[in-house]
C-alpha beads as a LAMMPS data file, in Angstrom:
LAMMPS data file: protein, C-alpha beads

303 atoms
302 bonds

1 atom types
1 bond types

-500.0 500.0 xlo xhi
-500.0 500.0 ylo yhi
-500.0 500.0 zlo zhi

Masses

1 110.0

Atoms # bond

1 1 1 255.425 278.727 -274.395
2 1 1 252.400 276.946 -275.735
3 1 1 253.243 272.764 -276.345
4 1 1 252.488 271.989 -280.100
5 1 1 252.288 268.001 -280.978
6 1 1 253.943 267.267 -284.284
7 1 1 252.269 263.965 -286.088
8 1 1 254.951 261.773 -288.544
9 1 1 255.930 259.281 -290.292
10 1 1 258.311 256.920 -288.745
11 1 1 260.051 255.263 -291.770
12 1 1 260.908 258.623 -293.142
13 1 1 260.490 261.252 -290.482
14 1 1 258.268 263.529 -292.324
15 1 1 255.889 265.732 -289.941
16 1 1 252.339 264.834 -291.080
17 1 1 250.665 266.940 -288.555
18 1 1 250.664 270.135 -286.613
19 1 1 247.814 270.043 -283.300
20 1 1 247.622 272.220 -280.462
21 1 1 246.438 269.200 -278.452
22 1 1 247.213 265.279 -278.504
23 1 1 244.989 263.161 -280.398
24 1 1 243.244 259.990 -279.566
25 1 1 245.258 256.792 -280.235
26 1 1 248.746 255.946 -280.603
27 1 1 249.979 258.080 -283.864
28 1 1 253.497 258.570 -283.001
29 1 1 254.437 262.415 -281.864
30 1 1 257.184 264.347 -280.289
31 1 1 256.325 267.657 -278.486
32 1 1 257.974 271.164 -279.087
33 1 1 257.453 274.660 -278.586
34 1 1 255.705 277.630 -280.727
35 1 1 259.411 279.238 -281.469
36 1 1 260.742 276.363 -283.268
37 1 1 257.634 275.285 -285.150
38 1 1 256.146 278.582 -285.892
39 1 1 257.994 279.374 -289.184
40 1 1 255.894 276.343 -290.804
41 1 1 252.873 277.583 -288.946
42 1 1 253.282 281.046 -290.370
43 1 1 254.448 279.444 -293.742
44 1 1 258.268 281.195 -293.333
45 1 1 259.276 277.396 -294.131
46 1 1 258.024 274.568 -295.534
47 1 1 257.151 270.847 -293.771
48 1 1 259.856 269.280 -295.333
49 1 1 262.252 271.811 -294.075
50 1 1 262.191 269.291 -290.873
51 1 1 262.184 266.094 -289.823
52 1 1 261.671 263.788 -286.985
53 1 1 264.523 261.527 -286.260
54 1 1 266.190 258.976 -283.522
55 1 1 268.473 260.830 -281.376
56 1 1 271.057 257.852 -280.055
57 1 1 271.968 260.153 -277.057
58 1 1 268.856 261.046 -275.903
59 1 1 267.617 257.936 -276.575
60 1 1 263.944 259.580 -277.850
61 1 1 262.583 261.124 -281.684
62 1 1 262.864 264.882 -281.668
63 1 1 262.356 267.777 -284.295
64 1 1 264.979 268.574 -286.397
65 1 1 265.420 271.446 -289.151
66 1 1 266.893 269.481 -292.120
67 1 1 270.538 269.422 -293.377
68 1 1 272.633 268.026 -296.210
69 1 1 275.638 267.429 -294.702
70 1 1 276.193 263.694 -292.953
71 1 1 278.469 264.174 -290.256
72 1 1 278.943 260.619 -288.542
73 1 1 279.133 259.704 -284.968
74 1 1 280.933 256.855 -283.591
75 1 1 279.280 255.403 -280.488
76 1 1 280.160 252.745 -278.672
77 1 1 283.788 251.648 -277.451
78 1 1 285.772 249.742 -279.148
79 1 1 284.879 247.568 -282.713
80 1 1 281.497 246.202 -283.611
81 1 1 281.737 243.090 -285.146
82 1 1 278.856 243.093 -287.916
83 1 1 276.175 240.312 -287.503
84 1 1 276.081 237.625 -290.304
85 1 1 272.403 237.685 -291.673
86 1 1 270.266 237.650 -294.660
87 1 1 267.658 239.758 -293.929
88 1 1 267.331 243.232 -296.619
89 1 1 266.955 245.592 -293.888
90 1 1 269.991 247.621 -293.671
91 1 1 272.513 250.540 -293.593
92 1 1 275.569 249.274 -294.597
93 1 1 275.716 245.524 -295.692
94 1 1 279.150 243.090 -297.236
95 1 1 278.529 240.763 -299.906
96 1 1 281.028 238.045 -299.741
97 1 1 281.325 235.913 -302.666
98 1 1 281.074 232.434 -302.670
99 1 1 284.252 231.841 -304.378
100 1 1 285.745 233.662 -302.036
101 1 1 288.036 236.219 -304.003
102 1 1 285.770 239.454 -303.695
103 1 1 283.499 241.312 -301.855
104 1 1 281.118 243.972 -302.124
105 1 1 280.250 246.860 -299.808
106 1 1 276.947 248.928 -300.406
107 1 1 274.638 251.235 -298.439
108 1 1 271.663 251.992 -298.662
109 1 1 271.256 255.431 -299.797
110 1 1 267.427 256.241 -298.974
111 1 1 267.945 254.790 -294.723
112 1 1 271.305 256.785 -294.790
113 1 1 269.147 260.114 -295.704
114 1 1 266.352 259.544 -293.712
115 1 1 268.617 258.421 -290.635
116 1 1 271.109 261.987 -290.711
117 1 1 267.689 264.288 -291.338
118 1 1 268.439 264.821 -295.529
119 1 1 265.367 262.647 -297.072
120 1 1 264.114 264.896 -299.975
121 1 1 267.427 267.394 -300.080
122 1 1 269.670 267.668 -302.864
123 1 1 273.210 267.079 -302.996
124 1 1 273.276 265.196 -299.743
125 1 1 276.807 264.350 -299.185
126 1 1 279.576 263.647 -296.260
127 1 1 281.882 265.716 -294.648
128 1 1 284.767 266.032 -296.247
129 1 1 288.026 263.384 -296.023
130 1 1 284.851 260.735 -293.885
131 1 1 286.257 257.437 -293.913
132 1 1 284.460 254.085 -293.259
133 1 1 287.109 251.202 -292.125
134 1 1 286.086 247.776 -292.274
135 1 1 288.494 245.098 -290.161
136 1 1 288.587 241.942 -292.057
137 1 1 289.379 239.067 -289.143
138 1 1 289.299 235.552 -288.586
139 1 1 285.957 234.212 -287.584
140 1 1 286.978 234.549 -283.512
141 1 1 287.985 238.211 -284.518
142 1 1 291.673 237.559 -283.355
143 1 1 293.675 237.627 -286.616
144 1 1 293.915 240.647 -288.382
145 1 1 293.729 240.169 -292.927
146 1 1 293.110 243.146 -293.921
147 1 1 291.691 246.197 -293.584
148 1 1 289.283 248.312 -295.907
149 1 1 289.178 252.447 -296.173
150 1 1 286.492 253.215 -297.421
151 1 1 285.998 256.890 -299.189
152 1 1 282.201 257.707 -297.561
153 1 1 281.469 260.333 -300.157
154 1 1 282.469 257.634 -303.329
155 1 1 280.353 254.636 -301.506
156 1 1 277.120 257.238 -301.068
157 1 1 277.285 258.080 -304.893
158 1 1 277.991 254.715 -306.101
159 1 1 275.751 252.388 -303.677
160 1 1 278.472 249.809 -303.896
161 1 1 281.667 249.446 -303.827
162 1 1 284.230 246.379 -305.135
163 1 1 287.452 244.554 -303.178
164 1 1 289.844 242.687 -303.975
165 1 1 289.532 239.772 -300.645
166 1 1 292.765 238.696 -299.887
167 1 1 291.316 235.819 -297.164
168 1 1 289.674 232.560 -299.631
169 1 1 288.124 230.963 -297.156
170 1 1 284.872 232.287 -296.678
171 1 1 284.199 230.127 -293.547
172 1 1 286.900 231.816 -291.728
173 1 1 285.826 235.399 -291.800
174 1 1 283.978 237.949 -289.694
175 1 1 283.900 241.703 -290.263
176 1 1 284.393 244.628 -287.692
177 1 1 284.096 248.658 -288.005
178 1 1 284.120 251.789 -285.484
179 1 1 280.047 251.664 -285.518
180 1 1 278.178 254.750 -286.784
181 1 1 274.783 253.558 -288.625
182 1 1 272.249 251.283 -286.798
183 1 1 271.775 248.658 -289.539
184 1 1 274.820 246.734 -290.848
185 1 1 274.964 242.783 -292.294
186 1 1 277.019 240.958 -294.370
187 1 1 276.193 237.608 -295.871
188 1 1 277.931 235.128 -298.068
189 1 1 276.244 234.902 -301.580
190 1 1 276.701 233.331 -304.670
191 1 1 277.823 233.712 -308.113
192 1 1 274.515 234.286 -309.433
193 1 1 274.224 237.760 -307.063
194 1 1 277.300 239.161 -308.575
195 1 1 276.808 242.569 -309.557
196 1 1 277.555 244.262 -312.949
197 1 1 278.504 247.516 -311.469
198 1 1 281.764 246.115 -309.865
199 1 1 282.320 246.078 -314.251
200 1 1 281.739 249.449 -314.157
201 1 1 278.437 248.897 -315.705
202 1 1 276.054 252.429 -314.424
203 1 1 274.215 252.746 -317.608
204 1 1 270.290 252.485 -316.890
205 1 1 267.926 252.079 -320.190
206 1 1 265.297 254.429 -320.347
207 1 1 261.796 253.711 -320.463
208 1 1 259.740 255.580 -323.377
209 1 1 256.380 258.219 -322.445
210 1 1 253.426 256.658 -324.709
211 1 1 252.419 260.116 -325.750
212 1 1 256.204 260.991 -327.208
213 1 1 256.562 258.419 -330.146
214 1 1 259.146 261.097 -331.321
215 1 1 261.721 259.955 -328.690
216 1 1 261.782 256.681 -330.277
217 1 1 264.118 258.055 -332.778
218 1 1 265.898 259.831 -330.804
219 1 1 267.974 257.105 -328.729
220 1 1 270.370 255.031 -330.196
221 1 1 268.689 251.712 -329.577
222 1 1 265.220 251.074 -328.515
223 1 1 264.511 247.770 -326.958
224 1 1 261.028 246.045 -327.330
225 1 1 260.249 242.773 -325.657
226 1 1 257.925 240.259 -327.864
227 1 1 257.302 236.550 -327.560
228 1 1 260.109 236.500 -330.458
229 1 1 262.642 237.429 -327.879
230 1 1 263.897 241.183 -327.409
231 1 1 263.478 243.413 -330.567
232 1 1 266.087 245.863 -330.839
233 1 1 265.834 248.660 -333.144
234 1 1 269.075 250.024 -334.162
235 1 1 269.250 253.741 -334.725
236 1 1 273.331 254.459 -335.212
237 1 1 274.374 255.335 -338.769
238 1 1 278.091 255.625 -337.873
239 1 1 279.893 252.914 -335.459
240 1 1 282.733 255.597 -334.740
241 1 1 280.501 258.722 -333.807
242 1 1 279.753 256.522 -330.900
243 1 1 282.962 254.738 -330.233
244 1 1 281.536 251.454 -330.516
245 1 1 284.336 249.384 -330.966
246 1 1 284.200 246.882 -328.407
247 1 1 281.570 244.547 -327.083
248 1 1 278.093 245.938 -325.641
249 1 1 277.065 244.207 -322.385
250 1 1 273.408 244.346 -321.269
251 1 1 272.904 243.180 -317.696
252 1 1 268.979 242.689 -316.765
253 1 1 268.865 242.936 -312.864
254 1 1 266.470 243.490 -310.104
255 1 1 264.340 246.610 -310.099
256 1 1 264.982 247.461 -306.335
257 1 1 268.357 245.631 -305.610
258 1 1 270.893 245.711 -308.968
259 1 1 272.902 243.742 -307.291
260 1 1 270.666 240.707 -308.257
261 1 1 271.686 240.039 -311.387
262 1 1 268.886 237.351 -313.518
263 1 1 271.054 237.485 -316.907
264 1 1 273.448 238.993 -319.567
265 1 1 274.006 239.555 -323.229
266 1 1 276.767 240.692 -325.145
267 1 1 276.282 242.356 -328.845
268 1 1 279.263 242.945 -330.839
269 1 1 280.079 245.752 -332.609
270 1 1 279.334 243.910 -335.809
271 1 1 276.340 243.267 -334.401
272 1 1 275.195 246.936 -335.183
273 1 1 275.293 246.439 -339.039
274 1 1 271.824 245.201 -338.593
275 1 1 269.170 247.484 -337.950
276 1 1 267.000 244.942 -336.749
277 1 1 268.936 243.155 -333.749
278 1 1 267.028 239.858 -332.285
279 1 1 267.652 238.416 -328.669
280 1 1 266.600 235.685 -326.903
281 1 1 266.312 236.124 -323.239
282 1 1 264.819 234.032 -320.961
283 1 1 263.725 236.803 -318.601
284 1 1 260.474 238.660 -317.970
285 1 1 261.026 242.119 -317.559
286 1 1 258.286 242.749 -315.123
287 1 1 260.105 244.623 -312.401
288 1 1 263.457 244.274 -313.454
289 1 1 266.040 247.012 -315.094
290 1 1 268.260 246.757 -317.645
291 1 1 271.681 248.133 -317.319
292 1 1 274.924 248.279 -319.979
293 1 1 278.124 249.613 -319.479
294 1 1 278.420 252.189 -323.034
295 1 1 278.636 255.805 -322.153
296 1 1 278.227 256.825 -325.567
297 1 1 275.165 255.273 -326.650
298 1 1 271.564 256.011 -325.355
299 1 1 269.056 253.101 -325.097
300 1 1 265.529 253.480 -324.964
301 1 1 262.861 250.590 -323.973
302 1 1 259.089 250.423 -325.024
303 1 1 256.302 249.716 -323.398

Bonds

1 1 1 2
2 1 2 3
3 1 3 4
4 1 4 5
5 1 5 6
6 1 6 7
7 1 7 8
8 1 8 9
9 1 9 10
10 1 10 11
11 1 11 12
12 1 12 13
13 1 13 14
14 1 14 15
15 1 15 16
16 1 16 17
17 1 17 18
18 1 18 19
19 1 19 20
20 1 20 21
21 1 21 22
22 1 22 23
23 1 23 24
24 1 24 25
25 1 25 26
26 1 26 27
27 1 27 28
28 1 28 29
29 1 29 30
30 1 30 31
31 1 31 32
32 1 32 33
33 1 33 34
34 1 34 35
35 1 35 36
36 1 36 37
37 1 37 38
38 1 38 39
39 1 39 40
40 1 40 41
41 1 41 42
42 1 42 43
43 1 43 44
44 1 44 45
45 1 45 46
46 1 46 47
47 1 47 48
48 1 48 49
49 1 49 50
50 1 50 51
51 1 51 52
52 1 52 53
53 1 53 54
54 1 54 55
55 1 55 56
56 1 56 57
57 1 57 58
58 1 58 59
59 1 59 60
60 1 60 61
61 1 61 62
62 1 62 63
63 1 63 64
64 1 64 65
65 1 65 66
66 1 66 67
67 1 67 68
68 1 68 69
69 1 69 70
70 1 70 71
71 1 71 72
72 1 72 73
73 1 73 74
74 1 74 75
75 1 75 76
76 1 76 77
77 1 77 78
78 1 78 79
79 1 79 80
80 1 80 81
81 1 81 82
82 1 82 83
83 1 83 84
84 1 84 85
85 1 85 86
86 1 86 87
87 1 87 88
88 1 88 89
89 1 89 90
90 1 90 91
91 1 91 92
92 1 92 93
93 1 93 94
94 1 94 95
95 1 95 96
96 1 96 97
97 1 97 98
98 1 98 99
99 1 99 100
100 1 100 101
101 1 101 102
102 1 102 103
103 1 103 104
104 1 104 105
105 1 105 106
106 1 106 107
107 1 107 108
108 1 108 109
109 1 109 110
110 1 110 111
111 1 111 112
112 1 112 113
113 1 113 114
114 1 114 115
115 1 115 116
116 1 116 117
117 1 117 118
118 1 118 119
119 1 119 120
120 1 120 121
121 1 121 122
122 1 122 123
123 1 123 124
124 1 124 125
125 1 125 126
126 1 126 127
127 1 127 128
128 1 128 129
129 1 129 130
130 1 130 131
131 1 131 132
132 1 132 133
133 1 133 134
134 1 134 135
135 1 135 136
136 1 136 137
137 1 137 138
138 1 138 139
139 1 139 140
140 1 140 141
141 1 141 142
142 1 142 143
143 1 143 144
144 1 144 145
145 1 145 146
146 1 146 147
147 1 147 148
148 1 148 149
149 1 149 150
150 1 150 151
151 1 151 152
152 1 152 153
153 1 153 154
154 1 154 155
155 1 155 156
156 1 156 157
157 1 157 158
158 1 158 159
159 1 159 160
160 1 160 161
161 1 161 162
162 1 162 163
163 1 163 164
164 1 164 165
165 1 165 166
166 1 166 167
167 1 167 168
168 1 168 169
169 1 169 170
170 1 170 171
171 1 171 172
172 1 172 173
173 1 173 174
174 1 174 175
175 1 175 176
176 1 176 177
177 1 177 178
178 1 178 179
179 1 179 180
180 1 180 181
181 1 181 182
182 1 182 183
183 1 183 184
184 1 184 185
185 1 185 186
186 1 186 187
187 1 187 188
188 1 188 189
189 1 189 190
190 1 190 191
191 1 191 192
192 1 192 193
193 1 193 194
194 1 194 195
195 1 195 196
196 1 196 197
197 1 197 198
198 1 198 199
199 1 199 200
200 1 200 201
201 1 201 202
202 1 202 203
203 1 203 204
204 1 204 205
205 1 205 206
206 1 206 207
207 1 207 208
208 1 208 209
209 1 209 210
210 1 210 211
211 1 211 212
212 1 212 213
213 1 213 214
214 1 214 215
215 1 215 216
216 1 216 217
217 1 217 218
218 1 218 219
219 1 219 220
220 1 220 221
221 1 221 222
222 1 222 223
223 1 223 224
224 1 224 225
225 1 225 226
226 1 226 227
227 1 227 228
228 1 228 229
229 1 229 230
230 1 230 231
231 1 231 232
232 1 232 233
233 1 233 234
234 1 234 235
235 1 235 236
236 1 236 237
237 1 237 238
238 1 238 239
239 1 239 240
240 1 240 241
241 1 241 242
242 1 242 243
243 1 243 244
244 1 244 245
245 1 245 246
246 1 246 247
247 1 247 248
248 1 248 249
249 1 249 250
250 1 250 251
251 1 251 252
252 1 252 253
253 1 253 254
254 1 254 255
255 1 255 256
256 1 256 257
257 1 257 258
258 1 258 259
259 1 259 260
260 1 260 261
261 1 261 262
262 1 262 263
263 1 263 264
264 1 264 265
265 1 265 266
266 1 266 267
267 1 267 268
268 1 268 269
269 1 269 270
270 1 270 271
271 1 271 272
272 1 272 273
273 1 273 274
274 1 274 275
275 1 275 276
276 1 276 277
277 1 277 278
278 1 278 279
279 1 279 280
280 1 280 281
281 1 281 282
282 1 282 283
283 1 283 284
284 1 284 285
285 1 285 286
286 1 286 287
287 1 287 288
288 1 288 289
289 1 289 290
290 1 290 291
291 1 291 292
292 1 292 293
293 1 293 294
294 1 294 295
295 1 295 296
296 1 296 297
297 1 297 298
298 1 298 299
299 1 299 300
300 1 300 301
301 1 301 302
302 1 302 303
């Protein structure tokens, strides 16, 4: 069987190139035969149909034909207690609040795809009933305070998940699991980082196409930031076709991690009498996002 060299990417596994021999340099490759890569070849399948990923037991990258089921693997024996760090790169990481009442567990939904060979397929999910446990300890790991079960399915869809933390004192804590990503941290943060989706808050506003001025009037609000403050024009006629009976909150967070939240408003419901609304926020919105937490309304932001 004739050796074919498969070129990729190593943050996301995708094959870049096909080569009957090895090139010059250090490009990273894994080897394979004609069988397995010949539907590509032959166009039968497409490059994205595989991957290149870390195989833990072989200890080596090899070709795999993509999935979208996640079916976890515990290695190791016993409980891995999860390092304390700050750093951004990870699989699974614990936010523990610095008033020490609740914490927040979130993964990272791109590394978990690209880790169990489902980057770029729909629908990726977990096996059925998979749980994720998470031993809640005294800092020396002998005293037991709880422990977390986790739904794995639930945490994948929502990125982040709330608890109640029945230990206060922050200083006396350290976390433990049955280890199955690569990547986990948890790090003690404060009220500042608190996260409006533990409110339930999983509303994103929109932002407008230039060339479709129509769709301005077709979303309940449209937002547009000025140096007056943020301009919102208010396109609801009646409060009740919308259920809008109760406060709207507006949460402006970070672009790439909403759990950074920079600051809030809150517009009553009388508030929507006007259909000129005016806000002052200190914020730029340069790479930022703006979330809210109504289900009936649709909000729409220029520019």
């Amino acid at each position: 069987m004739k050796t074919r060299y498969i070129y990729f990417d190593k943050k996301t596994g995708v094959m870049t190139d096909i080569l009957n021999k090895k090139k010059r340099g250090r490009a990273p490759y894994v080897t394979t035969d004609y069988d397995t890569i010949g539907p590509v070849i032959m166009g039968k399948k497409g490059w994205l149909d595989y991957v290149v990923a870390y195989d833990r037991e072989q200890k080596k990258y090899i070709l795999l034909e993509r999935d979208n089921v996640i079916k976890l693997r515990y290695y190791g024996d016993g409980l891995y207690k999860i390092p304390k760090r700050t750093k951004e790169d990870y699989d699974l990481r614990i936010d523990v609040f610095s008033d020490g009442n609740a914490i927040e567990i979130s993964l990272d939904p791109t590394r978990i795809s690209t880790m169990y060979s489902t980057n770029f397929v729909k629908d990726v999910h977990f096996e059925k009933g998979t749980e994720i446990r998470i031993y809640i300890k005294d800092k020396n790991g002998e005293e037991l305070f709880d422990t977390l079960i986790i739904d794995a399915q639930k945490l994948l869809e929502n990125g982040v998940m709330f608890f109640e933390l029945k230990e206060t004192d922050v200083n006396n804590l350290s976390f433990h699991t049955e280890r199955v990503f690569d990547n986990y941290m948890w790090r003690k943060v404060d009220s500042k980082f608190l996260s409006p989706m533990r409110d339930n808050v999983k509303f994103e506003v929109q932002k407008a196409h230039l060339k479709r001025k129509s769709e301005l009037f077709e979303y309940h609000l449209v937002l547009n930031k000025t140096d007056d403050g943020l301009i919102i024009k208010n396109n609801i006629d009646n409060l009740k076709l919308v259920k809008l009976f109760e406060d709207v909150e507006f949460y402006i967070v970070d672009k790439y991690d909403p759990m950074l939240l920079y600051e809030k408003f809150v517009l009553p419901p009388d508030a929507f009498n006007s259909k000129t609304i005016v806000v002052d926020i200190k914020q730029q919105l340069e790479g930022k996002t703006i979330l809210y937490n109504h289900k009936y309304i649709s909000v729409l932001i220029e520019g």
